[in-house]
C-alpha positions as CSV (number, residue, x, y, z in Angstrom):
1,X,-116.0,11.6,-21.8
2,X,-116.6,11.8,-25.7
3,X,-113.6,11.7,-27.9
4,X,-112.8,15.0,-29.6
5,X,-113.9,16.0,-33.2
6,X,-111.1,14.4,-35.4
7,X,-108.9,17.6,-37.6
8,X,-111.3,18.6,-40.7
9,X,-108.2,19.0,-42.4
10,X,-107.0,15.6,-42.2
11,X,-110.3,14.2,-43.4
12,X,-110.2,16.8,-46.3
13,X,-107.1,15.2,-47.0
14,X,-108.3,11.6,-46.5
15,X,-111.4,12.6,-49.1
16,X,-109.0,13.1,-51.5
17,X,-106.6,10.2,-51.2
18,X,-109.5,7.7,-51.7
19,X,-111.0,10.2,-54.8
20,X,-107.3,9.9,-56.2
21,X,-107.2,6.0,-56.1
22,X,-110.7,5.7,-57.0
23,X,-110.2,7.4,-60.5
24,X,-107.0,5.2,-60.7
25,X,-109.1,2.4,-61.2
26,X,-111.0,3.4,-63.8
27,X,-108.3,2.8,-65.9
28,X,-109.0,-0.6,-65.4
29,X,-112.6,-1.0,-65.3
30,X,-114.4,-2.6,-68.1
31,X,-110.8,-3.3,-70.0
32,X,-111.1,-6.4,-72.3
33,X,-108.4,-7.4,-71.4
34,X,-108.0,-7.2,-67.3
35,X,-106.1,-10.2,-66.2
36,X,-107.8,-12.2,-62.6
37,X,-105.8,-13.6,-60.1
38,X,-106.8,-16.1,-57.1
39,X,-105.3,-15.5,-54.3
40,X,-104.5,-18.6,-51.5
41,X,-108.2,-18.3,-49.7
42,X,-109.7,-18.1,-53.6
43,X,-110.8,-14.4,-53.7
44,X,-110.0,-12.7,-56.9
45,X,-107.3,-10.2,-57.3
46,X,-106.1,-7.6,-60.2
47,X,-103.3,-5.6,-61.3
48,X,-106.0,-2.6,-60.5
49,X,-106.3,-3.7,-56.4
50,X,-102.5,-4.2,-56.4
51,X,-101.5,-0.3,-57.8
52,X,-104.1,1.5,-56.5
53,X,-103.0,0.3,-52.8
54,X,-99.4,1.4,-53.6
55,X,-100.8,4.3,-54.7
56,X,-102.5,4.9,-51.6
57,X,-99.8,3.4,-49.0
58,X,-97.5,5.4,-51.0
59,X,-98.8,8.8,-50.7
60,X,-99.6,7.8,-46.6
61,X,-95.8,7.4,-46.5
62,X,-95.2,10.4,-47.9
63,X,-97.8,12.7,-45.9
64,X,-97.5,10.8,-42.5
65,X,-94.3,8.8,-42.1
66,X,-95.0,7.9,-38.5
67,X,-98.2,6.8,-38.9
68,X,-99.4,2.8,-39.6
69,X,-100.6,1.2,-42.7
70,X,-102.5,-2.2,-43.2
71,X,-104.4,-3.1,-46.4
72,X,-106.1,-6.2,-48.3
73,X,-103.3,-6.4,-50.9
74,X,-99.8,-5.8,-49.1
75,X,-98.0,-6.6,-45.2
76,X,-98.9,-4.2,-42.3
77,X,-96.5,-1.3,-42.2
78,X,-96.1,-0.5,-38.4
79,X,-95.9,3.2,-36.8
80,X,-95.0,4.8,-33.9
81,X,-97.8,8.1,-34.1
82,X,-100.7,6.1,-32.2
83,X,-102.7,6.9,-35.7
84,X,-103.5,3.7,-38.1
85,X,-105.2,4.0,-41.4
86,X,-106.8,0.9,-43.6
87,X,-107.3,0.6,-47.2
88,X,-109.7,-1.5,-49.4
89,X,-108.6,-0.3,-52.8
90,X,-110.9,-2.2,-54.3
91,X,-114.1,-3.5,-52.4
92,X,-116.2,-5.9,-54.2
93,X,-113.9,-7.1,-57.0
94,X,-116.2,-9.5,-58.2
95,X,-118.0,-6.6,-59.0
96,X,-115.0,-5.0,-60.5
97,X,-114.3,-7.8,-62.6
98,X,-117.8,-7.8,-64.0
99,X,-118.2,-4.2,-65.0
100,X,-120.5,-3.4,-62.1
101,X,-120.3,-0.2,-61.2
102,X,-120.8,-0.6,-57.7
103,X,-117.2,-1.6,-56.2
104,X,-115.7,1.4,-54.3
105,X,-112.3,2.4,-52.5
106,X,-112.3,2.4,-48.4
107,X,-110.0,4.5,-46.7
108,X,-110.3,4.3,-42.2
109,X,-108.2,6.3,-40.0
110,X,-108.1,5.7,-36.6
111,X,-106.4,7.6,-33.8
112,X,-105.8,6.8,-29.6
113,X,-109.5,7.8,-29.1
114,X,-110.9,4.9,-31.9
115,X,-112.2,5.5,-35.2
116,X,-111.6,9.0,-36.9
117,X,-112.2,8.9,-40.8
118,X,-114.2,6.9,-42.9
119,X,-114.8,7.4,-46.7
120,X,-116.6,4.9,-49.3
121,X,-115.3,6.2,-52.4
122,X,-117.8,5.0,-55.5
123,X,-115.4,6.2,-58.7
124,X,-118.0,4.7,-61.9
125,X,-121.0,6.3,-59.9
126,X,-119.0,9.4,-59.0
127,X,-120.2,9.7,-55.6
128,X,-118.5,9.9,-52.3
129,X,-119.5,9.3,-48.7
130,X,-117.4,10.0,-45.9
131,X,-117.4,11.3,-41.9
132,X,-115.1,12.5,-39.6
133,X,-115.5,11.5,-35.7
134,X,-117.6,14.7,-34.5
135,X,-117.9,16.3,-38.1
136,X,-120.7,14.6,-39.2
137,X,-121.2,12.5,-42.5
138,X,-121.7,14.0,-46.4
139,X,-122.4,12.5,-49.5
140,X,-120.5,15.0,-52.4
141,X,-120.8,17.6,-49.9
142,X,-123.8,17.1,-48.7
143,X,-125.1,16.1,-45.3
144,X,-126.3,12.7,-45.5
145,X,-128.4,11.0,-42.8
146,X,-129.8,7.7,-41.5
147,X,-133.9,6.9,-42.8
148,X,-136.2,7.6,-40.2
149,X,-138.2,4.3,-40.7
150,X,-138.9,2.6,-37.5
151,X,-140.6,-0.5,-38.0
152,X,-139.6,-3.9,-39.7
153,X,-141.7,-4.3,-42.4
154,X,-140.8,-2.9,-45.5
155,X,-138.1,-1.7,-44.7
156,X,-135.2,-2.6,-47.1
157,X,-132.0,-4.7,-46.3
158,X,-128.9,-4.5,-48.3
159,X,-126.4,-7.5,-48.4
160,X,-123.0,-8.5,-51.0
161,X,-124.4,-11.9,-51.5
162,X,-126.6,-15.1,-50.1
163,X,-123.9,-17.6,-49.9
164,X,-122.7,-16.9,-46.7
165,X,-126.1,-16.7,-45.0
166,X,-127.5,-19.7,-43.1
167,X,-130.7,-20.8,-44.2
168,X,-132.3,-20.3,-40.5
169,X,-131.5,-16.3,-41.1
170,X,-132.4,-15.9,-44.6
171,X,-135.8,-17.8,-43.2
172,X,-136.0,-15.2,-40.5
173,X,-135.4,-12.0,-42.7
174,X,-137.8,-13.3,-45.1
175,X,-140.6,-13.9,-42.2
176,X,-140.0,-10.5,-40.7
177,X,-141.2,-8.4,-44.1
178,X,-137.8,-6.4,-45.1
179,X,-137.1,-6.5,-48.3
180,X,-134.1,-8.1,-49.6
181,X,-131.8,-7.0,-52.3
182,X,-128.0,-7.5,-52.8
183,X,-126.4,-3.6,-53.4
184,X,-123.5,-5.1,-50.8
185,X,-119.9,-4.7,-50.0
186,X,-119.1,-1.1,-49.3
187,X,-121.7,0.7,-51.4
188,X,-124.6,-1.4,-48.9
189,X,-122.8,1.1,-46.0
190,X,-123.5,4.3,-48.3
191,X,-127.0,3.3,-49.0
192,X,-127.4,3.1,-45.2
193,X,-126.0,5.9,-44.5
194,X,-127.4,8.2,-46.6
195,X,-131.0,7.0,-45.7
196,X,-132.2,4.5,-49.0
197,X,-131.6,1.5,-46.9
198,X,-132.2,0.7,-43.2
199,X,-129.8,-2.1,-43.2
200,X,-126.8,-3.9,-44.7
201,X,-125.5,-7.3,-43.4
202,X,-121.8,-8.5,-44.2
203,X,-122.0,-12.3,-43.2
204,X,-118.5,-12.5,-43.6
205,X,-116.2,-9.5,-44.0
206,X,-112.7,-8.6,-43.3
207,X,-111.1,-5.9,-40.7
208,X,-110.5,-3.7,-44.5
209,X,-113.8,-3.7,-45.4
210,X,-115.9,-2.4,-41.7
211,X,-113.1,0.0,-40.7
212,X,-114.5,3.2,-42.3
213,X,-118.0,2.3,-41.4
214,X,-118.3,2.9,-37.3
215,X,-117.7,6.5,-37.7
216,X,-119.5,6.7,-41.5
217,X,-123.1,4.8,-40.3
218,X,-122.3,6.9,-36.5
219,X,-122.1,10.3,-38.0
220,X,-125.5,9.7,-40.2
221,X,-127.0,8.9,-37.1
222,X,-127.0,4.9,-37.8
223,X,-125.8,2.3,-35.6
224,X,-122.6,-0.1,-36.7
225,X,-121.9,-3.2,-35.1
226,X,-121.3,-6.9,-35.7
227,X,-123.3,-9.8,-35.0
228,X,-123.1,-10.0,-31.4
229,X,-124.0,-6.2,-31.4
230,X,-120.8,-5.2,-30.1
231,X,-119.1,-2.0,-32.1
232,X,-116.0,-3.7,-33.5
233,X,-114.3,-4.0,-37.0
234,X,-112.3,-7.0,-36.6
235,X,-115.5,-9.4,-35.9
236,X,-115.9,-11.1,-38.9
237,X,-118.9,-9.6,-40.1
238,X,-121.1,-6.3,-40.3
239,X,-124.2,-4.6,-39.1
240,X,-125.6,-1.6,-40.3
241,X,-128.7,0.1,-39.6
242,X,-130.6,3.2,-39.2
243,X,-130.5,2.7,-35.3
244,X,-134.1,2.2,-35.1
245,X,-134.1,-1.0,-36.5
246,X,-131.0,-2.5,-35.5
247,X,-131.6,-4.7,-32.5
248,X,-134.6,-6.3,-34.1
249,X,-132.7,-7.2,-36.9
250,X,-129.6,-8.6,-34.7
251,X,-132.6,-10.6,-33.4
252,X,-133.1,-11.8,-36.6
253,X,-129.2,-13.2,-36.8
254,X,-129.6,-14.6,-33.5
255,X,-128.5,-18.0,-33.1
């Protein structure tokens, strides 16, 4: 039995929050003087990531007491509602912290029946893709949809970055005729979704940064997945596609 159509008032709401903390960072963006952190594993971190996920966690509090919280930049907050949302306030701080415009806010919500809400929040490009579970998927309004390509070659393939790709797959990618370009982390998900690209790999990505895109690339009529092809967020890493593609490229990650 499907799951129901998730409350379109609640994703209205969840639109919102992640437009809200989106614009909050664009105090910070291209400042001079923004100060970078390391955290323990390396990654960088700013004063922007840390307030705009208070901002977010804040406001959750407020509208949904009951409800669970876990984010990149703060400890789980547990609830007793059966509902759990996830927050990326900034994915792709490298990107961040070199004035590329291409780093966006994630806000999830999922409910008893799996994932519910998903919005990719781009604040410097002003642009906005989100679904809700049985509502269908928009980009500023606007229905947005998987491409329609169907075959291998030429088709174009989205990633964050090389370093995490073993050579055997990069060989294998390269062999097949996509073409490769790096528009990653979160906007690589909107590009699928909205039918520019047919596919975006996350070699290695964290439960923060695939939770808003099952029911994001499901809604545009995509596939999401991880290596293995199974339809999880807390793999390790991320496959997107148009559907039509997407087990021929698993094939091509195939150990």
């Amino acid at each position: 039995m499907a799951a129901p159509p998730v409350d379109a008032a609640l994703l209205d709401e969840a639109v919102a929050l992640a437009r809200d903390a989106g614009a909050h960072t664009l105090r910070w963006f291209g400042a001079d003087d923004l100060a970078v952190d390391r955290k323990a594993d390396g990654t960088p971190v700013t004063e922007a990531d840390r307030a705009t996920e208070a901002l977010v966690r804040a406001r959750l509090a407020a509208a949904h007491p009951h409800d669970a919280i876990i984010g990149e930049e703060d400890r789980d907050h547990a609830g007793t509602s059966g509902r759990r949302w996830i927050v990326d306030p900034i994915d792709g701080t490298k990107a961040f912290t070199h004035g590329v415009p291409l780093y966006c806010t994630l806000l999830a919500m999922e409910d008893e029946h799996g994932p519910a809400i998903g919005v990719i929040e781009l604040p410097a490009l002003g642009e906005t893709v989100y679904a809700g579970r049985g509502l269908g998927c928009f980009r500023n309004g606007r229905p947005a949809h998987v491409s329609t390509r169907a075959k291998l070659p030429g088709s174009y393939l989205t990633t964050s970055g090389f370093d995490y790709w073993p050579e055997r797959h990069l060989a294998a990618v390269r062999a097949s005729g996509m073409v490769m370009r790096t528009w990653g982390d979160g906007y690589g998900y909107a590009l699928v979704a909205t039918g520019r690209v047919e596919a975006m790999i996350d070699p290695a990505a964290a439960t923060w940064d695939l939770a808003a895109m099952p029911v994001i690339i499901g809604e545009a009529g995509g596939r999401f997945s991880d290596y293995t092809g199974t339809t999880r967020i807390d793999g390790g890493n991320g496959v997107a596609t148009n559907g039509l593609v997407h087990d021929e490229v698993l094939a091509l990650l195939r150990d």
